[in-house]
C-alpha positions as CSV (number, residue, x, y, z in Angstrom):
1,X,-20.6,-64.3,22.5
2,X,-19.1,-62.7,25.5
3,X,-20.6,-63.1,28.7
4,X,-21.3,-59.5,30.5
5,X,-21.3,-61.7,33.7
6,X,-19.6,-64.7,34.9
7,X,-18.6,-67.0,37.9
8,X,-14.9,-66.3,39.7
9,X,-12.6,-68.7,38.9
10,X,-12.7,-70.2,42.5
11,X,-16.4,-70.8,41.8
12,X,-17.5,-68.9,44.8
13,X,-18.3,-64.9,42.9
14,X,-19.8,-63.8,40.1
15,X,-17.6,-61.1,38.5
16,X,-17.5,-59.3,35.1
17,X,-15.7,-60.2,32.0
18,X,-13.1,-58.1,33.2
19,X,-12.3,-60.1,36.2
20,X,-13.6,-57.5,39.0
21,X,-16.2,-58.4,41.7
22,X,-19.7,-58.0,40.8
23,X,-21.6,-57.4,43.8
24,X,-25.1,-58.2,43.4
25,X,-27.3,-56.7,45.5
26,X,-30.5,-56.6,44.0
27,X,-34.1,-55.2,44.7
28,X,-37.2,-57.3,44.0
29,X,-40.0,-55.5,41.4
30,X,-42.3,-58.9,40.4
31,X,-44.9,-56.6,38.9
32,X,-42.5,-54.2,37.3
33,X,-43.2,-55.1,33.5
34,X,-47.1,-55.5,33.9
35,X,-48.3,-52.3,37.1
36,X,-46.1,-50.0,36.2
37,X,-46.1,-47.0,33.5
38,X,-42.6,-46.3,31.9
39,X,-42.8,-42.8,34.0
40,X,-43.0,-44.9,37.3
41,X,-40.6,-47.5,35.7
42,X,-38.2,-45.0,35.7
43,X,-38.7,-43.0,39.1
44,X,-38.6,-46.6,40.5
45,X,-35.2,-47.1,38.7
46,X,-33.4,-44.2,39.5
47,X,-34.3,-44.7,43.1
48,X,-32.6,-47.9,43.5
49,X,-29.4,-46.7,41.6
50,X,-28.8,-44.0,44.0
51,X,-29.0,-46.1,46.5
52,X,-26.5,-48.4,45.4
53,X,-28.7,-51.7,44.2
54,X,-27.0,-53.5,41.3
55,X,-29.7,-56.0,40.3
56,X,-33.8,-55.9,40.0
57,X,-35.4,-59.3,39.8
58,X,-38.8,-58.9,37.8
59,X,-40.9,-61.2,35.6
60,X,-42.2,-60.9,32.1
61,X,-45.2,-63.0,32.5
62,X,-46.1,-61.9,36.2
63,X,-47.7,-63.6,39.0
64,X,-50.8,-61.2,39.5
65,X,-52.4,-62.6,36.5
66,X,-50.0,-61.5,34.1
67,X,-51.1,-63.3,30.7
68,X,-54.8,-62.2,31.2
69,X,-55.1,-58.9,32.7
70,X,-53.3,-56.2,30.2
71,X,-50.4,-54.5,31.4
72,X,-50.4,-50.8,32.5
73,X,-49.7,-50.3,28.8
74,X,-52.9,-51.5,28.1
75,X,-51.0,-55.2,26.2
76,X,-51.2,-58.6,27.3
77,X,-47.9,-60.7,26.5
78,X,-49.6,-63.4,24.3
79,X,-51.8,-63.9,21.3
80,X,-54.8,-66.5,22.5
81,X,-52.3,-67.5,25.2
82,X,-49.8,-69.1,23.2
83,X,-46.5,-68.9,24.2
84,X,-45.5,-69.5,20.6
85,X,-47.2,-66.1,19.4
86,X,-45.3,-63.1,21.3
87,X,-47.6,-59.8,21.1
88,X,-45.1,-57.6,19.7
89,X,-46.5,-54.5,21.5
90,X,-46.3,-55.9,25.2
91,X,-42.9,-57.3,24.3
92,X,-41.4,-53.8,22.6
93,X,-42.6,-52.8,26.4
94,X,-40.4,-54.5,28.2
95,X,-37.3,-53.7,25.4
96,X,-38.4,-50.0,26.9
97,X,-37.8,-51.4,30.6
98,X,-34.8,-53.5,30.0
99,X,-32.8,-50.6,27.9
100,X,-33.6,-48.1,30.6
101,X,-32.5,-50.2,33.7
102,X,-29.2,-51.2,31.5
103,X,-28.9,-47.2,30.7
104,X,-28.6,-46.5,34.5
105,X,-26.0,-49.1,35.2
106,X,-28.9,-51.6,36.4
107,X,-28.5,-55.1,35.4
108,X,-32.2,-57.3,35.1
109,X,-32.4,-60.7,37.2
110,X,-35.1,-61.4,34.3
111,X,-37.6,-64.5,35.1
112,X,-39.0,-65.5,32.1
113,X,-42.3,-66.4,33.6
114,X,-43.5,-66.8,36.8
115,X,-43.8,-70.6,38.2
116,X,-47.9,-71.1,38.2
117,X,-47.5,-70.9,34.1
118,X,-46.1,-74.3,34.0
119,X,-46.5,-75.5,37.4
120,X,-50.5,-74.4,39.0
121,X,-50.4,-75.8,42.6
122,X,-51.7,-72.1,43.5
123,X,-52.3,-68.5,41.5
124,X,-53.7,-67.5,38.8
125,X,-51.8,-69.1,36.2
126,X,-53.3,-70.2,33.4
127,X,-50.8,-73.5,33.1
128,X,-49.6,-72.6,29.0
129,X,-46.0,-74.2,29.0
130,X,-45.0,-77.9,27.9
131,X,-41.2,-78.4,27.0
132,X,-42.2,-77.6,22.9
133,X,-43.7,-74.2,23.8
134,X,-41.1,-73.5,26.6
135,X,-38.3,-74.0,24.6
136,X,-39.4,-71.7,21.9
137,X,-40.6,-68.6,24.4
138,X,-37.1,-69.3,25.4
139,X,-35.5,-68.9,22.2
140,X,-37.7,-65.7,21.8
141,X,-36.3,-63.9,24.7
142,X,-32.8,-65.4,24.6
143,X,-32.5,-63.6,20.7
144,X,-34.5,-60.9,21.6
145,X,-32.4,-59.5,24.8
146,X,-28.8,-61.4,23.9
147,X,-27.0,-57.6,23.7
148,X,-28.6,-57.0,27.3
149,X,-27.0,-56.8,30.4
150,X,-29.2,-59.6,32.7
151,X,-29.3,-62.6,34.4
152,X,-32.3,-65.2,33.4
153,X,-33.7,-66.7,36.3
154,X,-35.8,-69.8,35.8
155,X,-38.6,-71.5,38.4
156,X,-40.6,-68.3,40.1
157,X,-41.4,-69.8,43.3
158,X,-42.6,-73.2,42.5
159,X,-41.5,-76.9,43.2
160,X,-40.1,-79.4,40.5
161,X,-42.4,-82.4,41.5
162,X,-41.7,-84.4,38.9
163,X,-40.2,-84.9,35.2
164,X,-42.8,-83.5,33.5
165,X,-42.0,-80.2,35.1
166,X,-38.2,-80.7,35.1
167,X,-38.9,-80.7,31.1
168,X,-40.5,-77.4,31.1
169,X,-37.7,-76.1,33.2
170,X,-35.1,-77.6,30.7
171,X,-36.6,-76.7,27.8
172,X,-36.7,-73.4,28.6
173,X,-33.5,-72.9,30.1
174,X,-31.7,-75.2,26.5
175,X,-34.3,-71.8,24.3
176,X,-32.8,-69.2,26.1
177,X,-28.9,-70.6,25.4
178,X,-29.8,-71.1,22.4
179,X,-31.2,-67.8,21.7
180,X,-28.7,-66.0,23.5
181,X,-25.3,-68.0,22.5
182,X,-24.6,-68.6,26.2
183,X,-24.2,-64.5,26.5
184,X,-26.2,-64.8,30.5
185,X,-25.7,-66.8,33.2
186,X,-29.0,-69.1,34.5
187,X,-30.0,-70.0,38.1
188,X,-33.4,-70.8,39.4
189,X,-36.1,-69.2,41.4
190,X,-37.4,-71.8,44.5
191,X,-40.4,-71.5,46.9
192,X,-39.8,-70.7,50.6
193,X,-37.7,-72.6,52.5
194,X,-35.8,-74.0,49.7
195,X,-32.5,-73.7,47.2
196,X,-32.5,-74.4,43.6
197,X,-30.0,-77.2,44.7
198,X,-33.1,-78.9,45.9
199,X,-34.9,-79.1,42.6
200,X,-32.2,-78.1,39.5
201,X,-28.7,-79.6,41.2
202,X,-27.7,-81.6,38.6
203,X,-29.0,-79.2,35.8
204,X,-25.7,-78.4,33.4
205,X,-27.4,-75.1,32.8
206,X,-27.8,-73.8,36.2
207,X,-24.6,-71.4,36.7
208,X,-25.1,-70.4,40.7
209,X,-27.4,-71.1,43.2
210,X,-30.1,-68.6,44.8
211,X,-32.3,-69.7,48.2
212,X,-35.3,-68.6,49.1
213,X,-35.3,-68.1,53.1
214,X,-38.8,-67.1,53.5
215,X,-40.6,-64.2,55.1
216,X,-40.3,-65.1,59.1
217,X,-37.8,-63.8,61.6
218,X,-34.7,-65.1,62.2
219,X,-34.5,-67.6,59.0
220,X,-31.5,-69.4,59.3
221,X,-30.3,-68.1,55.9
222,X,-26.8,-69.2,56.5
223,X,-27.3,-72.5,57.1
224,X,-29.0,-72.8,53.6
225,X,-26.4,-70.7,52.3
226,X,-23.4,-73.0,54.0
227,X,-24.6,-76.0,52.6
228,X,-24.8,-74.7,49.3
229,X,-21.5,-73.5,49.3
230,X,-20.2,-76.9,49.7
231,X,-22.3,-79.1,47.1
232,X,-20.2,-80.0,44.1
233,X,-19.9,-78.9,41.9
234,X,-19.0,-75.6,43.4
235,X,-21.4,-73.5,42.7
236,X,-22.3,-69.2,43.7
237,X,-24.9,-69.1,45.9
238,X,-27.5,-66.1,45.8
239,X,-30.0,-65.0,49.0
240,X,-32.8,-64.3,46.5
241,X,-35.7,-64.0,48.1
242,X,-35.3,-63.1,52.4
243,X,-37.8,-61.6,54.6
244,X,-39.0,-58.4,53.2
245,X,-39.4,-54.9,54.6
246,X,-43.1,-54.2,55.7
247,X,-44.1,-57.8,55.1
248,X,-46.5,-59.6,58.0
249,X,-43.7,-61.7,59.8
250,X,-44.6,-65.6,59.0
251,X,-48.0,-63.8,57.3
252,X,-49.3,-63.5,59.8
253,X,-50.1,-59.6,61.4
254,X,-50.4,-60.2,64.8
255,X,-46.4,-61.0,65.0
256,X,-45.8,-58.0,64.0
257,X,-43.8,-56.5,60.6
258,X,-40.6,-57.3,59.2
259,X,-38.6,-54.1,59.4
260,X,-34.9,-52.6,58.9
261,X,-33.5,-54.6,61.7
262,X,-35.0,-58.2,60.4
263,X,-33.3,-56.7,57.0
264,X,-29.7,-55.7,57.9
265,X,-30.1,-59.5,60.0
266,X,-30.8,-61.6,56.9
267,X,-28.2,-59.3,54.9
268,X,-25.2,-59.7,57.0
269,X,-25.8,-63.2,57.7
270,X,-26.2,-63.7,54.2
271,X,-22.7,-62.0,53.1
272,X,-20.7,-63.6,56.0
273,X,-22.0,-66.9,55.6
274,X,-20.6,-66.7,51.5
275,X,-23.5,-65.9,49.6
276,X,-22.2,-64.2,46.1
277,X,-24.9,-61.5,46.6
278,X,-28.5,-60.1,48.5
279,X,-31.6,-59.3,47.2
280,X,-33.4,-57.0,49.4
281,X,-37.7,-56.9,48.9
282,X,-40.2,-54.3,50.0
283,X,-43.7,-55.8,50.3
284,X,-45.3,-53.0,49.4
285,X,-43.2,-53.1,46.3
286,X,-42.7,-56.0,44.8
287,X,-46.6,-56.1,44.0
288,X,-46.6,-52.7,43.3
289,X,-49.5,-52.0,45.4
290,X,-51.7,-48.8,45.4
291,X,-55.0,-47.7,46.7
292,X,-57.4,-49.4,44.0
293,X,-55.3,-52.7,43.6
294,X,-56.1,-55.8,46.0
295,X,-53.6,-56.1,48.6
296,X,-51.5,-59.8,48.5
297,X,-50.7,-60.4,51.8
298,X,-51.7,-57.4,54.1
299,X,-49.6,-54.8,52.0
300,X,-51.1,-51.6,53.5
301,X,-48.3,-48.9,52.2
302,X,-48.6,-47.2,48.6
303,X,-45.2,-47.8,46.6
304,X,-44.3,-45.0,45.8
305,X,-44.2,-44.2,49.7
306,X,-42.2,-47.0,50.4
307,X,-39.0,-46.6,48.2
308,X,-37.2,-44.7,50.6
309,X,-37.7,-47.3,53.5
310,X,-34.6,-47.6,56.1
311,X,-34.3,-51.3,55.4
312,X,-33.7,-50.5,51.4
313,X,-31.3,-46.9,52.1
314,X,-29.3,-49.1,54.1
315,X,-27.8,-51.2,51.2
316,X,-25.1,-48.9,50.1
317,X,-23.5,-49.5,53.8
318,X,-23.0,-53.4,53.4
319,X,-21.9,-52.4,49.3
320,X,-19.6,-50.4,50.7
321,X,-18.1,-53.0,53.0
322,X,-17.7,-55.8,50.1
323,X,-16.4,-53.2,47.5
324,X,-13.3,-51.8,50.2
325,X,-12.3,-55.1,51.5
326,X,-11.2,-58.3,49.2
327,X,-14.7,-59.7,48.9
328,X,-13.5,-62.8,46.8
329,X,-11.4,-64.4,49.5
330,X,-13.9,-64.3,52.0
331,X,-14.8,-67.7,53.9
332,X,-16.9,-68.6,56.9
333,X,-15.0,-69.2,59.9
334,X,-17.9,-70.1,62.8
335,X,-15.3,-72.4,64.5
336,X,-13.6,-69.6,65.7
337,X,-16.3,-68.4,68.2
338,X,-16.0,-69.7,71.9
339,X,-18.3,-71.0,72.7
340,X,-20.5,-71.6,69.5
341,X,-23.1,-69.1,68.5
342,X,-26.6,-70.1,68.9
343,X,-29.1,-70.0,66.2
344,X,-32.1,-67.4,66.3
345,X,-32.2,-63.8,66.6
346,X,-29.0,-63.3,68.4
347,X,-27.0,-65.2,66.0
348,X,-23.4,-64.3,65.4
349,X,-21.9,-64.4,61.9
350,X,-17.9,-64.5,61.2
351,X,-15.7,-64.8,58.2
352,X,-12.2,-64.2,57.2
353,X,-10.8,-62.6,54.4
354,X,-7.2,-62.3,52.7
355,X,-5.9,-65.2,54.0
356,X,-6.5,-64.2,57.8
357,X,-5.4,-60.7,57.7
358,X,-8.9,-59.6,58.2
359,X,-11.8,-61.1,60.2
360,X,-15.6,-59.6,60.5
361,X,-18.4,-60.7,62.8
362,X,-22.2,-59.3,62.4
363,X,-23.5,-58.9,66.1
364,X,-27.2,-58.3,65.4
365,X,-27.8,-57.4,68.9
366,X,-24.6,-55.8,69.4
367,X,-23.8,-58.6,71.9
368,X,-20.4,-59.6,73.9
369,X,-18.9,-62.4,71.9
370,X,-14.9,-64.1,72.1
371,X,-13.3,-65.9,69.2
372,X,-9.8,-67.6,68.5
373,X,-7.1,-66.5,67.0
374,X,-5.3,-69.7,65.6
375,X,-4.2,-69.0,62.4
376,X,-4.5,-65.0,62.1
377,X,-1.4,-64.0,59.8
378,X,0.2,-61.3,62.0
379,X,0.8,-60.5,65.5
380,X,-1.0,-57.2,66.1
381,X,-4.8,-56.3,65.1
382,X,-6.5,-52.8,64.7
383,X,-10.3,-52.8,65.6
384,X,-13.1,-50.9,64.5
385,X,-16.4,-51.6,64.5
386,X,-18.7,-50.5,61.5
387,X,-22.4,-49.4,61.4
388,X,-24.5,-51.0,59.1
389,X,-27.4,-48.5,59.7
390,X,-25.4,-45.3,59.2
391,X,-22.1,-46.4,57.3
392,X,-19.9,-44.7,60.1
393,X,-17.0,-46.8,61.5
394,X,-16.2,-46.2,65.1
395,X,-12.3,-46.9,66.3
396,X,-11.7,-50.0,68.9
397,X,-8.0,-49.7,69.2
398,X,-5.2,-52.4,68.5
399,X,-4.9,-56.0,70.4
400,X,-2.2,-58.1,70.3
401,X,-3.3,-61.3,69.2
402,X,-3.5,-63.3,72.3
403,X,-5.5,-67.1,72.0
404,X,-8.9,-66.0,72.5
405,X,-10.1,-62.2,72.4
406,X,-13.2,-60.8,73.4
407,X,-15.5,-58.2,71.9
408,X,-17.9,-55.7,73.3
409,X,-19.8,-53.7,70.7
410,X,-19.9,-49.8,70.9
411,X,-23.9,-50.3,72.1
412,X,-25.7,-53.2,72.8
413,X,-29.6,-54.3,72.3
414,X,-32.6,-54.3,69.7
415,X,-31.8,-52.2,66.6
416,X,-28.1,-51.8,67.9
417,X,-26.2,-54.2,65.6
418,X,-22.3,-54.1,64.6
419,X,-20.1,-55.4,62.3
420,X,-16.7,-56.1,63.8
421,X,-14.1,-55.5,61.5
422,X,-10.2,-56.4,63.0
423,X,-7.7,-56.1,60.5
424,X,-3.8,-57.0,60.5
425,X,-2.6,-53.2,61.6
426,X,-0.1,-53.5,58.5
427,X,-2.6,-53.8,55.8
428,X,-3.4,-51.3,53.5
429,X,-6.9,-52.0,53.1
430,X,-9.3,-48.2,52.4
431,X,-11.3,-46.5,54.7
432,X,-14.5,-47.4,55.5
């Protein structure tokens, strides 16, 4: 079985079977398979196509009571429960949903279940899973979607607290290679605050990593992210689950909403700090809430009215930047900044690509910053500074590289981030 996806050879990408970048940035749809109608499943995927997203993360067996409350389609996944007896109409469902996002270039970060169905420390579960049961529901889905184009992600934001639960993780993860002849990779889905290199490191299945920072401001995603990248063995690492648009920041209303700016933060920091790939979230959307359905977590904004957000239109401008430049060569360089960068909001982000010949820096607050040159490959630099809210690139001139430059932003403040992008003025590299 060919894999449709797999990791770069220096363990760092993901890329296809062809051997060209995949960039994953991904959109987060949780209650895709069991809120929506295949008319909204489709409005919802042609949205994020046009605006550049590569990968929707959404679970067959969802969190909002998902085995007991029918689907929009009127099923419910399993007979009595039983993880062992599929309900052939919910599950010719999700076919529907999987074959259309694959039809419109969309590949499925599919979680087989969410995490309270084998691991209840909150939601509704009910707890159905042991490693006999897992590994057949497994099995199931691996035969059943082995042709697709998807990613199986295991966990759904639970712990692995002990070897019970390791098991059930196992087990499923050995039924879906089975099922699937190794066609997908497999990573795993952790709470807040955590990596699946906390609970799954020494798992032979688990292909990359993917962190969950959490929903506050200013989560140090790239910390997480560089001490991922260097656990061995190497693996990808995946920002699967940031801050989302129009959440509560820290759920909590009186500090205010995660918006756009908290977004482009977490997404920059994210790609500059090595992570493989992004997944953007809209509270609003992930639940799919609408007047009628109980809110989780203060969502106050239909759906439907929140698809066109800033923070999610905005995605095709960092896509652009990792498709032009040569993404799979990129490393961290936060050595080079005098003097360090502190954590927080105003945290600065640098890496290097192509062996020096290029270096970018995310100001989030478009803020003065100085970095050294040791190392750079040529003599002479061109500047420009690139805008992740619009896309446009603004010209800084050429330096000669002298042993510690500074920077000023075209604008500085809240809202008024840059991405610095200083390039060897003999590289042949396309416009922005």
């Amino acid at each position: 079985m060919t894999k449709r996806l797999v990791v770069s050879p220096c363990r760092r990408y993901l890329q296809t079977a062809a051997g060209r970048l995949f960039p994953w940035f991904g959109d987060t749809a949780w209650e895709l398979f069991h809120r929506c109608t295949r008319e909204e499943v489709d409005l919802y995927f042609r949205n994020r196509a046009d605006k550049g997203f590569t990968v929707i993360q959404a679970v067959v067996l969802a969190e909002l009571d998902g085995l007991n409350t029918p689907g929009s389609h009127g099923h419910r996944p399993f007979i009595e429960n039983d993880p062992t007896r599929p309900n052939e109409a919910y599950f010719e469902e999700v076919d529907w949903v999987v074959r259309r996002a694959n039809e419109l270039g969309l590949v499925l970060g599919l979680l087989p279940t969410w995490g309270d169905k084998w691991n209840q420390m909150w939601g509704a579960g009910p707890k159905v899973f042991d490693e006999n049961n897992a590994c057949v529901f497994g099995r199931f889905l691996g035969r059943r979607y082995r042709e697709a184009d998807l990613v199986w992600i295991l966990g759904g934001d639970r712990p692995v607290n002990d070897e019970e639960q390791l098991g059930v993780v196992r087990a499923m993860a050995e039924g879906l290679r089975e099922g699937d002849g190794g066609a997908h990779l497999m990573t795993f889905h952790p709470p807040g605050g955590n990596s699946s290199s906390t609970f799954v490191q020494g798992e032979a299945w688990l292909d990359f990593h993917m962190i969950q920072s959490g929903h506050s401001r200013a989560k140090a995603n790239y910390e997480m992210i560089a001490s991922d990248c260097q656990r061995l063995p190497r693996r990808p690492v995946v920002e699967g689950e940031p801050g989302y648009e129009d959440h509560p920041a820290g759920f909590n209303p009186d500090n205010g909403w995660l918006d756009q700016t908290d977004i482009r933060a977490s997404l920059y920091w994210a790609l500059l700090a090595g992570a493989c790939g992004y997944t953007y979230g809209c509270h609003n959307i992930w639940q799919m809430y609408q007047p009628g359905r109980k809110p989780v977590s203060w969502a106050h904004t239909p759906w439907k009215d929140s698809l066109d957000f800033p923070g999610a239109d905005q995605i095709r401008h960092a896509r652009n930047l990792v498709e032009k430049r040569p993404w799979m060569s990129l490393r961290a360089c936060q050595w080079r900044f005098v003097p360090h960068p502190p954590s927080g909001l105003e945290h600065l982000q640098a890496a290097e690509l192509d062996e020096n010949r290029c270096v970018l820096v995310y100001a989030p607050y478009g803020q003065r910053f100085r970095l050294k040159t040791d190392g750079l490959a040529a003599s002479s630099y061109r500047i420009s500074w690139y805008n992740p809210r619009t896309g446009a690139t603004v010209s800084g001139g050429e330096t000669k590289v002298e042993p510690v430059l500074e920077f000023q932003p075209p604008f500085d403040g809240h809202g008024r981030d840059w991405v610095l992008v200083l390039e060897d003025v003999a590289a042949d590299y396309p416009d922005l």
